[in-house]
N, CA and C of each residue as an Amber inpcrd file, in Angstrom:
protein
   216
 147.2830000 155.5760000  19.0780000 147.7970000 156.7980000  18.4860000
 148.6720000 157.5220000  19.5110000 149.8370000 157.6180000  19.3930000
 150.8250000 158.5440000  19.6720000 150.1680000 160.2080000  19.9440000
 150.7800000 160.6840000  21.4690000 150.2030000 161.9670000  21.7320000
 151.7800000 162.7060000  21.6190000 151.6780000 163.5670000  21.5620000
 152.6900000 164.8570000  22.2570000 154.1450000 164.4330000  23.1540000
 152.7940000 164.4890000  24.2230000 153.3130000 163.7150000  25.3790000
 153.6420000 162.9070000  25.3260000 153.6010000 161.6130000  24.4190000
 154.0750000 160.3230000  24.4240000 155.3490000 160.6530000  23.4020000
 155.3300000 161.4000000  22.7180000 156.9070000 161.5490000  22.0470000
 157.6360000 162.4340000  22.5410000 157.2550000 163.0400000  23.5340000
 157.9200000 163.6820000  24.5980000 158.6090000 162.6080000  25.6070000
 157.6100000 161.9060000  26.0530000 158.2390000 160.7040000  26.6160000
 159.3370000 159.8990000  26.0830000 159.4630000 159.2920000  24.8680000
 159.7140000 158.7300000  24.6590000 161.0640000 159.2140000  24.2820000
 161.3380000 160.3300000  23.6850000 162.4940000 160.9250000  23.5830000
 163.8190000 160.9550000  25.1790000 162.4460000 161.4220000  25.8750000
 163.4500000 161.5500000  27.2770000 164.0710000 160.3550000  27.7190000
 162.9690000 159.1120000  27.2450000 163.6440000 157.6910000  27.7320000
 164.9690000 157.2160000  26.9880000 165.5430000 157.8860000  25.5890000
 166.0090000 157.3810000  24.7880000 167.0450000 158.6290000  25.4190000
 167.0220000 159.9280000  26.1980000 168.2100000 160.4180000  26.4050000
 168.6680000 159.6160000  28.1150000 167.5490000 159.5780000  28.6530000
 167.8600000 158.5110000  30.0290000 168.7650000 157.3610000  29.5850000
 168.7680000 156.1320000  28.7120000 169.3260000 155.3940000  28.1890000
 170.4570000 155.4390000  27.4440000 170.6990000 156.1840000  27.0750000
 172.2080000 156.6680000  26.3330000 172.7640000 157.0740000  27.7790000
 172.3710000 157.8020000  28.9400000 172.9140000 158.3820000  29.9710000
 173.2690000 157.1580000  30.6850000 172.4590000 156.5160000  30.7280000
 172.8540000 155.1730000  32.1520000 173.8650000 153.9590000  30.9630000
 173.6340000 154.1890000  29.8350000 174.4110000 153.5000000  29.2120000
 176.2720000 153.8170000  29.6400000 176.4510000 155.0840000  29.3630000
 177.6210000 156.0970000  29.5710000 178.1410000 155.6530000  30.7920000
 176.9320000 155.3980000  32.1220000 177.4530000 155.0310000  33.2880000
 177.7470000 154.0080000  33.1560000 177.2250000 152.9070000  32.8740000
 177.7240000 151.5190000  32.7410000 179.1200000 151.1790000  31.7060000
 179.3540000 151.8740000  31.0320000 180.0080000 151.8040000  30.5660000
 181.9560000 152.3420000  31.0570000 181.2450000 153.4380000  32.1730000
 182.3020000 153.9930000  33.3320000 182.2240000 152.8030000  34.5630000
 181.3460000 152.1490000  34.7820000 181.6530000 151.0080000  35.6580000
 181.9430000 149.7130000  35.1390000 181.8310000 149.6290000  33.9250000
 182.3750000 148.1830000  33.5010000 184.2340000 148.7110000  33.3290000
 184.5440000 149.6300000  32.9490000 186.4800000 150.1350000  33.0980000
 186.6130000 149.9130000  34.3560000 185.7130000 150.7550000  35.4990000
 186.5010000 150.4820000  36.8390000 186.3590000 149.1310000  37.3950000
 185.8550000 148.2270000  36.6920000 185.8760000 146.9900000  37.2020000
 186.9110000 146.4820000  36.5760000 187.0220000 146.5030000  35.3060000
 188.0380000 145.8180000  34.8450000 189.5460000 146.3480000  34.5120000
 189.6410000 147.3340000  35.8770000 190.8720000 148.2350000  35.8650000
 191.3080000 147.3900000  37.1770000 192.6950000 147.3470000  36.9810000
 193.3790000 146.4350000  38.0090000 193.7600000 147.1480000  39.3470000
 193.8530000 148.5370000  38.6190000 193.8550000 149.1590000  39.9350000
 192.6830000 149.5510000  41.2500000 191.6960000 149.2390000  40.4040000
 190.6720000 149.3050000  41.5000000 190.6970000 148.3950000  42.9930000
 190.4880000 148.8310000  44.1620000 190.4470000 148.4870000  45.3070000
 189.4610000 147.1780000  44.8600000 190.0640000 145.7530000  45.6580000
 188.8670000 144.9440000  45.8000000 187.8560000 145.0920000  46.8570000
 188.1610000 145.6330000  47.4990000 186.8140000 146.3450000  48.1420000
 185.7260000 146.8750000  47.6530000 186.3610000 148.1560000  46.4270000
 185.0690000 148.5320000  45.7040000 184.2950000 147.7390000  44.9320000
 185.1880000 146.6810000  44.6330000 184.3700000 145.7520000  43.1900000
 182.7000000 145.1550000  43.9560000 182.4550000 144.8110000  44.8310000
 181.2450000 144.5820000  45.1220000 179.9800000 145.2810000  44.7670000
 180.4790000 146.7220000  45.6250000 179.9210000 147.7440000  44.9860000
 179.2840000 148.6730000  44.1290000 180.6330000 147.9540000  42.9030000
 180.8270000 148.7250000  41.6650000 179.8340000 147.3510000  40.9190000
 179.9370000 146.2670000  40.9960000 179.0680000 145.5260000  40.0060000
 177.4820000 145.4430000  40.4650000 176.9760000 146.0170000  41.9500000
 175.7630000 145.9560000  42.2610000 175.3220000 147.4160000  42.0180000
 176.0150000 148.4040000  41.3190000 175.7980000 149.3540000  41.0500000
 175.7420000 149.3710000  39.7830000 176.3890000 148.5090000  39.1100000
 176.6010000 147.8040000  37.3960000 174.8070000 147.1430000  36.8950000
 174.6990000 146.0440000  37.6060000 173.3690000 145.4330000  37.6590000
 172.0590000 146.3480000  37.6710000 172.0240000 147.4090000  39.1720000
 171.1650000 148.3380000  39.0230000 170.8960000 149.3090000  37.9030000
 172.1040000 149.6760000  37.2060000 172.2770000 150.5050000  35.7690000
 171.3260000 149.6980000  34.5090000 171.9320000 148.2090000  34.4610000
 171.5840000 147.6400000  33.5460000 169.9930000 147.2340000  33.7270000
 169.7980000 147.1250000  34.7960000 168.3030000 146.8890000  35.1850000
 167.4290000 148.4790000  34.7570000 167.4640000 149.1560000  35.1660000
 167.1880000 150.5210000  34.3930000 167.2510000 150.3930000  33.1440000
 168.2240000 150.3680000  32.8270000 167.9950000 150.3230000  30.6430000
 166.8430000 149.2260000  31.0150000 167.0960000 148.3680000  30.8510000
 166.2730000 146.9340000  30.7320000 164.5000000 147.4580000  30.4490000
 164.3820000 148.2170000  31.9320000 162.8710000 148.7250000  32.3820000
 162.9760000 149.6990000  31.3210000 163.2990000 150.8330000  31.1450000
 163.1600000 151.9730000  30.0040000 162.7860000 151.6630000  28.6570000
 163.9650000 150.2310000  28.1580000 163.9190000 150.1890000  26.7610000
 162.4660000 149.1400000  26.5240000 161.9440000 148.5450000  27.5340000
 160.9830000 147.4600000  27.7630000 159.6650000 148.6840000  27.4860000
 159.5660000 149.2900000  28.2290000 158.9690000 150.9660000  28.6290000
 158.2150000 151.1740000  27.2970000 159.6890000 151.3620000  26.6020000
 159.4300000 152.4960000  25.8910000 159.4240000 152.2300000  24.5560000
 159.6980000 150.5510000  24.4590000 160.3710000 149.5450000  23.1790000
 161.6670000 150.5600000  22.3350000 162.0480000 150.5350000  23.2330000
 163.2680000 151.2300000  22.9080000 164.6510000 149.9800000  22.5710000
 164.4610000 148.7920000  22.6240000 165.1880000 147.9350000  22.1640000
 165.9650000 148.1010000  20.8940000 165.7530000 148.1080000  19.8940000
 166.4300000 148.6050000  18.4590000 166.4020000 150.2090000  18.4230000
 165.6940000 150.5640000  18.8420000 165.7730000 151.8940000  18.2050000
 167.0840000 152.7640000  19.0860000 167.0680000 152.4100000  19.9590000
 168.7740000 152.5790000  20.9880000 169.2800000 152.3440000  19.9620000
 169.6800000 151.3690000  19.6390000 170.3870000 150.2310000  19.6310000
 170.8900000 151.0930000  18.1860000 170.2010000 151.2880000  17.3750000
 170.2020000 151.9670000  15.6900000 170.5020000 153.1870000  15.5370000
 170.7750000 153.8020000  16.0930000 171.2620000 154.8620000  16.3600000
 172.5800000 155.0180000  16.6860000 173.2880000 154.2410000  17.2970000
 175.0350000 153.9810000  17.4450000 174.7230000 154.5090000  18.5370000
């Protein structure tokens, strides 16, 4: 049974996830912007991975898999 607190939780995970989504979504352009320094690209995709690893743990968390996802 679902507490309070657990749909308290669960809400926050689903605004965490739209948020790191937003970021990944600002580091997948600067990667695939030509103007970016190849210097940064290392950077920018181990900072890409860490993002996506976060959703990964949250939506695993929180079975937030579809329900992200259904929402647009």
């Amino acid at each position: 049974m679902r507490t309070e607190q657990d749909d308290s939780d669960h809400a926050q995970a689903i605004v965490f996830v739209t948020e790191f989504e937003r970021i990944a979504d600002v580091l997948v352009a600067d990667l695939e912007n030509p103007r970016t320094p190849a210097k940064q690209l290392p950077g920018l995709r181990d900072e890409l991975y860490q993002v996506r690893a976060q959703i990964r743990r949250l939506e695993d968390e929180y079975g937030l898999r579809n329900s992200v996802r259904e929402r647009g």
